[in-house]
N, C-alpha and C positions, 0 to 999 in steps of 0.2 A: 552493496553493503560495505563497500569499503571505506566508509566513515564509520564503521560501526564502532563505538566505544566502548559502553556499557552493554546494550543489548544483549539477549541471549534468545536460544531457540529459533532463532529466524531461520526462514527457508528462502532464496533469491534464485532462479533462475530462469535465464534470458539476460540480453544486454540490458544495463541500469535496473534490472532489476531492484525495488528495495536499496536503491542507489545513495539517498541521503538520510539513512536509518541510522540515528545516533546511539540512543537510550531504546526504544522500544525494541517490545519482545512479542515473540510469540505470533509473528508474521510468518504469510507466505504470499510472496508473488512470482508467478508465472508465466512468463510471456514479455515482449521487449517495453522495458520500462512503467513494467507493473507495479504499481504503489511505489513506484519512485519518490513522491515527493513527502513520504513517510518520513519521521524524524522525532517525536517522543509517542508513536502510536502502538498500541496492545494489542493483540489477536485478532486481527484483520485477515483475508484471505482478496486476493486480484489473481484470475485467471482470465489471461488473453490482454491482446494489444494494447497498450497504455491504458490499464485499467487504474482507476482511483487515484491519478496523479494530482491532484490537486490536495490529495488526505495529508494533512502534516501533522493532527495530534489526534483525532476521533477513535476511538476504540472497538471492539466488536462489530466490525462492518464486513459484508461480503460484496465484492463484483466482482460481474461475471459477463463475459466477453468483448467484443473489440469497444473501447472506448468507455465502458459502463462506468461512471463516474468521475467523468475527465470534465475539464472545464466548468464546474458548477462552484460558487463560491459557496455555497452552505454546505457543499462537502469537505471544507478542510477541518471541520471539526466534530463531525458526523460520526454519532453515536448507534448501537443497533440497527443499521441499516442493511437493506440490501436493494444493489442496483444491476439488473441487468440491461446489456447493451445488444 
C-alpha cells in the first residue's frame, strides 16, 4: 500500500501486500502479495499466497487461497467474481 494516494479503507497485510493500490478502496489482502497488482480496484477481498495479482481495476471480487486468481488475463478486470485456489 505504499503507493496509496487516494484510497481509503484498505486493509494490506503480508509482504506487497495491496502493494500498487493507488485510488482504490475498500480492499483486503492477506497473505504475501495478495491483490498486489490492485491499482484503481473497489471491495475486493485476497486471502492467502499471491492471491489475485493480476486484478488492477475489477471490483467486488473474492480469492481465496494460494494462487486463486493469479496468472489469468480476464482477471484484471474481473467484476463479481470469486476464485478459489
Amino acid at each position: 500500500m505504499e503507493d496509496d494516494t487516494t484510497g481509503s479503507f484498505n486493509t494490506g497485510v503480508g509482504q506487497d501486500a495491496l502493494l500498487n493500490n493507488t485510488t482504490g478502496s475498500g480492499n483486503v489482502g492477506i497473505g504475501w502479495n495478495a491483490l498486489s497488482g490492485t491499482v484503481t480496484s473497489n471491495d475486493n477481498i485476497g486471502i492467502g499466497y499471491a492471491t489475485g495479482v493480476t486484478l488492477t481495476s475489477g471490483d467486488f471480487n473474492i480469492f481465496i487461497g494460494r494462487g486463486a486468481g493469479a496468472n489469468l488475463s480476464q482477471v484484471a478486470t474481473a467484476t463479481n467474481s470469486i476464485a478459489i485456489g
